[in-house]
C-alpha positions in Angstrom: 20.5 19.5 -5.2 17.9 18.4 -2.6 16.0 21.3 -1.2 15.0 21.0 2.8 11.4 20.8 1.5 12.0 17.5 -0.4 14.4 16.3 2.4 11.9 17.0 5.1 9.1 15.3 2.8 11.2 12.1 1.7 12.1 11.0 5.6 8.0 11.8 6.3 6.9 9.3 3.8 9.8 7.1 4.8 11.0 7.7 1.1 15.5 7.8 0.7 17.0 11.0 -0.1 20.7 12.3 0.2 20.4 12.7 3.9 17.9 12.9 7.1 16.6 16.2 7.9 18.7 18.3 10.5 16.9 20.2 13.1 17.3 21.2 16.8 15.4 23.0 19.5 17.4 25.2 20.8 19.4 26.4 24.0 18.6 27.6 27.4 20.2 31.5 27.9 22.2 30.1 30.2 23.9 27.8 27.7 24.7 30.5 25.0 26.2 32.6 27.8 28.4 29.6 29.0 29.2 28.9 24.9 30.0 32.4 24.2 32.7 32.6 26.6 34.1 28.9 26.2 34.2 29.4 22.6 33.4 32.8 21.4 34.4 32.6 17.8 32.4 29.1 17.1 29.9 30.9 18.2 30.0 34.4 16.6 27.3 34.5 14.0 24.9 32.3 15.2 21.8 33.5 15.0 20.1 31.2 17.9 16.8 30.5 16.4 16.9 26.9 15.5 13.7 25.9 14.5 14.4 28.2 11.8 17.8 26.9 11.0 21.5 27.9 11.8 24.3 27.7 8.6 27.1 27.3 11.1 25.3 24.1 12.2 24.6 22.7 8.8 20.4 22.7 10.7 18.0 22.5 7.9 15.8 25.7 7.6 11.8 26.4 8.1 9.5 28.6 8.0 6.8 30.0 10.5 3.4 31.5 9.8 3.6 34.3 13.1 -0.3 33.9 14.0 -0.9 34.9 17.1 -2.9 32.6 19.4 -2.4 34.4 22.6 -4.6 36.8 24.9 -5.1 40.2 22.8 -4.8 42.4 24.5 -2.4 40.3 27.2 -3.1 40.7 31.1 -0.7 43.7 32.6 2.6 43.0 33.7 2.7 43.7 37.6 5.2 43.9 39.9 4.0 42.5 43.3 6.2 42.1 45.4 10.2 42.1 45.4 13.6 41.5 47.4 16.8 40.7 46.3 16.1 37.0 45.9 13.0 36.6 44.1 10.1 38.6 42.6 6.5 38.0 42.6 5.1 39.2 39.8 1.5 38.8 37.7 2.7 38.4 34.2 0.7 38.4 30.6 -1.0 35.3 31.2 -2.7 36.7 34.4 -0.4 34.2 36.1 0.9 35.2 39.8 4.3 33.5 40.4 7.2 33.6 43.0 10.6 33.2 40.7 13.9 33.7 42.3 16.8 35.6 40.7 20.0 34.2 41.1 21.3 32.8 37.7 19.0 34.0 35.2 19.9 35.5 31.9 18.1 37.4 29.8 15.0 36.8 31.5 14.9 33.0 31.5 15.4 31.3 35.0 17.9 28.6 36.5 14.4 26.4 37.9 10.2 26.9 37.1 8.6 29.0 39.3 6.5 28.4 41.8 2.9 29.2 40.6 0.5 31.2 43.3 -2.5 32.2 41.2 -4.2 31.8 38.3 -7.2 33.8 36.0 -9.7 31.3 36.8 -11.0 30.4 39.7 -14.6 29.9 39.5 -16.6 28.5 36.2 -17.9 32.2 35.8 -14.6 33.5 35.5 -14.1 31.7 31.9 -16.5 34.6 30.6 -14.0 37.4 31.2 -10.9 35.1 29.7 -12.9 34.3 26.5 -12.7 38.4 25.6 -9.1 37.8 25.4 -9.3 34.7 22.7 -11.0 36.2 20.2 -10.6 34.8 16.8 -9.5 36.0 13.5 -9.0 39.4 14.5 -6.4 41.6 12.4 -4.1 41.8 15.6 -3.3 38.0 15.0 -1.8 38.4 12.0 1.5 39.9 10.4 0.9 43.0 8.8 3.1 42.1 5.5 0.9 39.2 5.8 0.4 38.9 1.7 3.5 39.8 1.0 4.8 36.7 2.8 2.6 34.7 1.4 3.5 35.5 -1.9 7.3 34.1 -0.6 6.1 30.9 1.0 4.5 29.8 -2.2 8.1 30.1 -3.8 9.3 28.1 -0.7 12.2 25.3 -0.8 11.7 24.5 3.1 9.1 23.1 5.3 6.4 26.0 6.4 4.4 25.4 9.6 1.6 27.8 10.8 2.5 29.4 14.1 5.9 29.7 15.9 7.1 27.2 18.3 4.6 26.7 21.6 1.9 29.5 19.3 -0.8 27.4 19.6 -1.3 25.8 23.3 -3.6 22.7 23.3 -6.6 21.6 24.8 -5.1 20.7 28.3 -1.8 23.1 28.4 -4.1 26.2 28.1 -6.9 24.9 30.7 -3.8 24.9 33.2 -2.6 28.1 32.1 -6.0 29.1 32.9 -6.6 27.4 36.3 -3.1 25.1 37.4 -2.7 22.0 37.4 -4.3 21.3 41.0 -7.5 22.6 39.9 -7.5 21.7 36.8 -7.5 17.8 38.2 -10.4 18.4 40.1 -12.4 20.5 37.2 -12.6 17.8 34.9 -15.0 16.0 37.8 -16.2 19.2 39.4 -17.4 21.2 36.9 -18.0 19.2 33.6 -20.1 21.5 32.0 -17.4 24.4 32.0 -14.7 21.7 30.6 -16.6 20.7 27.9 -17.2 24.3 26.8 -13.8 25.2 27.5 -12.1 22.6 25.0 -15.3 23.5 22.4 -14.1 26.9 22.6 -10.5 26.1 22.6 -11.3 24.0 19.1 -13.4 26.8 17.7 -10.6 29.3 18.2 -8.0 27.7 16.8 -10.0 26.6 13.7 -11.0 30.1 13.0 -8.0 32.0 13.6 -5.8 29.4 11.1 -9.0 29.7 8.7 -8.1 33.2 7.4 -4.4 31.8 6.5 -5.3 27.9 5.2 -7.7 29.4 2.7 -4.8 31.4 0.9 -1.7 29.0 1.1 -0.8 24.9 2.3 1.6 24.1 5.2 3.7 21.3 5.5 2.8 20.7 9.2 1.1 22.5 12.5 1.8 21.1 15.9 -0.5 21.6 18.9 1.5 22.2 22.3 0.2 20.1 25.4 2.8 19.1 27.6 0.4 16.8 29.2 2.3 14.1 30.5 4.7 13.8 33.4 7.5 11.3 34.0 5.0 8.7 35.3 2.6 9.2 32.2 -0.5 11.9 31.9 -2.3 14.2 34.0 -5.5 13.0 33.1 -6.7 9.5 32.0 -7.4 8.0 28.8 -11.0 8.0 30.0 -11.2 12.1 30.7 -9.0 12.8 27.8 -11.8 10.7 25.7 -14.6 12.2 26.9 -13.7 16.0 26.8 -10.7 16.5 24.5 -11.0 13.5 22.0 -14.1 15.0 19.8 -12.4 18.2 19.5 -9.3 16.8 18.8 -10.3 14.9 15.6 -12.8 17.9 14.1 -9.7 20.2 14.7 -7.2 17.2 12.9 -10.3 17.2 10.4 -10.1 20.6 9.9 -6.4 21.0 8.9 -6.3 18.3 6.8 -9.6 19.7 4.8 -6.5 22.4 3.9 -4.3 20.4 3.0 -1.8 20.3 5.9 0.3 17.2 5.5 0.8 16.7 9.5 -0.4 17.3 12.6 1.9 17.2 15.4 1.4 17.0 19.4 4.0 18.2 21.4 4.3 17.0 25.1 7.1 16.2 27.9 7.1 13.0 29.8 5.2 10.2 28.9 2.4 9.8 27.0 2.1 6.4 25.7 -0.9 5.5 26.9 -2.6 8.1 24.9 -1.2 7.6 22.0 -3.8 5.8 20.3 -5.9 8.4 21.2 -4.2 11.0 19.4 -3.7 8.3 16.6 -7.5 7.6 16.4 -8.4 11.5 16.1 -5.9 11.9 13.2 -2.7 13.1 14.9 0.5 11.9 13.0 3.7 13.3 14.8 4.7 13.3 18.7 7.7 15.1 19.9 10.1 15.6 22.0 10.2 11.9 23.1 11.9 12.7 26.4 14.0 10.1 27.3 14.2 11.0 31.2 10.6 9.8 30.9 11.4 6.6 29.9 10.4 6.9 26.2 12.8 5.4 23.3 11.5 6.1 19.7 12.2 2.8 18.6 9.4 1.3 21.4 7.2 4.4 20.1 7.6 2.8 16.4 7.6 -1.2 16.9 4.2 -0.5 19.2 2.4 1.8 16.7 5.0 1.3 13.0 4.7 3.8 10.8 1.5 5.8 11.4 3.2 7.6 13.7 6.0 9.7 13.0 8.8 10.7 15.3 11.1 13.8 16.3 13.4 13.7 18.9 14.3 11.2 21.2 18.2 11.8 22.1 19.4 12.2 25.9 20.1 15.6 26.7 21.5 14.0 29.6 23.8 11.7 27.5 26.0 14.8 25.5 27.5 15.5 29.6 29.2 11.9 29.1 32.2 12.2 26.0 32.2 11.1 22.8 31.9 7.3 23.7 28.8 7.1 25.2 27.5 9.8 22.6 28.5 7.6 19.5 26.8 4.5 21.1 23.3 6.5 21.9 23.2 7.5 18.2 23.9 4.3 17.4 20.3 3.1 18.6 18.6 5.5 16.1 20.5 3.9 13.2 17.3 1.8 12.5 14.9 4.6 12.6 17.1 6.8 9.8 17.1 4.0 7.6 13.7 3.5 8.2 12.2 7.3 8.1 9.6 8.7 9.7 12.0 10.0 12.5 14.1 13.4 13.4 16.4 13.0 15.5 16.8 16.0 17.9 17.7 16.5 21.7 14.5 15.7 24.1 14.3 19.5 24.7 16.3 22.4 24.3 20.1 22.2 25.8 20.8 22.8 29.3 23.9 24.6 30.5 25.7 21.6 32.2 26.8 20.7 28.3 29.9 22.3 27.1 30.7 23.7 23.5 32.8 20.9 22.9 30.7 18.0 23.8 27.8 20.0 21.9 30.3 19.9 18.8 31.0 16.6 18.7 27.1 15.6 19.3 26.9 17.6 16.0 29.0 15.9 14.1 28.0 12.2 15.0 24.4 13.4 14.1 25.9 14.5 11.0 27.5 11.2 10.5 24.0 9.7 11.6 21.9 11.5 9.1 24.0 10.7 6.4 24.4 7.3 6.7 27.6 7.2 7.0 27.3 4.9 10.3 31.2 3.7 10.2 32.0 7.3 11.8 29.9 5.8 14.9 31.5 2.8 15.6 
């Protein structure tokens, strides 16, 4: 029987096996809440974690190294100000926003909020956020860490170092830092502070996964961005060269002196014209391929073949539409699962406008899709 480990390898090296791998993202709150009333006892003993798997989806499983790559200790939550429409609070990422209320579920809101202030505002501030990124401390790691360890190297599934959206990149943790309006201007205003900021973003990361690549492999580790709108990046080719590009590659180096087998970027919108950036620095994987942007994985693959492997790349927008138009957008990937290099997965996780049912039947064309059993599509 094929384990998810040899599955998952197989479609990486474009290799046949009994099937493609099955993963998903995930669901907004919203969505569960909608599911767990439309259809209650589908839904019963899911465990809603699926980047780790879910049985009653037939979704592959992996595994997660829980580093922590976050501000130890975290900013205080603060309540600022609050009526019954929306609050304003200053949350763990010293991040002031304005979110309103109405429809969210367990803490996860209907629309983004609207951002007010950020930790940094001048260069000097940088100093103060740097004494809440420091590496390798015991705090960042599980305290059963060896015990795990000892588990992973008896492992049938794929194992990736940090949990989803763990380790933010170069450019979605200078945002964080300063938004995206300053941010814009910093690259040209203050050059000295970027180029120590994404020195010291490389740094940390290196050291803080050191500790855990020095006792066991990983099949893959992905560096969140989200750098790219629907009208392509928020920074050119030229300023992602010059400040992010070095860094990039020695951290690409880095992992693969460990033996990681790939290194993943994931971003929203479109960033094709970076791509052979991320290519040339070592990167090997780009996900979610969001198709509202205007990016279709077979483009992504006859531009720039098979160095570049794929995840995602279905319509969320598309499962809203019946079984017709789902079976003919699935269709278009039948080239890609013959092919490999490609995982098919919604462009993000699923919004609440999709019901159980057309969820359901999503499934089981992907099913039909990853098994090669394309009649089922017709």
């Amino acid at each position: 029987m094929t384990t998810d480990l040899e599955r998952f390898d197989a479609c990486m090296t474009y290799r046949p096996a009994d099937r493609r791998p099955n993963h998903e993202l995930g669901v907004w709150a919203q969505t569960r809440l909608r599911w767990q009333r439309e259809a209650p006892d589908a839904v019963a003993d899911f465990e809603w974690q699926w980047f780790y798997g879910e049985d009653a989806l037939r979704l592959d499983r992996r595994d997660y190294i829980p580093v922590d790559y976050g501000f130890i200790p975290p900013f205080e939550r603060q309540v600022i100000a609050e009526t019954p429409e929306y609050e304003i609070v200053r949350n763990e990422k010293g991040i002031v926003t304005k979110a309103l209320k109405e429809g969210t579920v367990d803490g996860m809101r209907m629309c983004m909020d609207q951002y007010l202030e950020f930790p940094l505002k001048r260069p000097e501030d940088f100093a103060e956020i740097k004494k809440r990124l420091i590496a390798a401390i015991p705090e960042r790691y599980p305290p059963d860490l060896d015990e795990r360890i000892a588990r992973w190297k008896k492992r049938t599934c794929p194992l990736v170092l940090g949990e989803n959206c763990a380790a933010n990149g170069f450019y979605w943790r200078a945002r964080e830092f300063m938004g995206t309006e300053l941010l814009s201007y910093a690259w040209y205003d203050y050059p000295k502070l970027m180029h120590e900021m994404m020195e010291f973003f490389a740094d940390f990361i290196i050291e803080t996964s050191r500790p855990v690549l020095e006792r066991i492999k990983v099949e893959y580790f992905t560096l969140n961005e989200d750098l790219s709108m629907k009208s392509g990046p928020l920074l050119s080719p030229k300023t992602f060269r010059t400040f992010i590009f070095p860094h990039l590659r020695r951290m690409v180096d880095f992992f693969r002196s460990y033996g990681t087998k790939y290194f993943a970027i994931d971003t929203d919108g479109d960033p094709t014209v970076l791509i052979p950036l991320f290519l040339d620095a070592g990167v090997d994987t780009l996900w979610p391929l969001e198709r509202a942007a205007g990016v279709h994985p077979l483009e992504l693959r006859r531009r720039f073949g098979r160095s570049l492997r794929l995840w995602g790349g279905v319509d969320k927008r598309v499962l809203t539409q019946g079984p017709k138009a789902i079976r003919a957008h699935l269709r278009e990937l039948i080239p890609l699962i013959e092919e490999g290099g490609y995982i098919p997965t919604i462009d993000h996780t699923v919004p609440p406008d999709v019901s159980w049912s057309d969820f359901q039947y999503y499934m089981e064309a992907k099913w039909a899709l990853l098994t090669g059993d394309f009649a089922k599509l017709e």
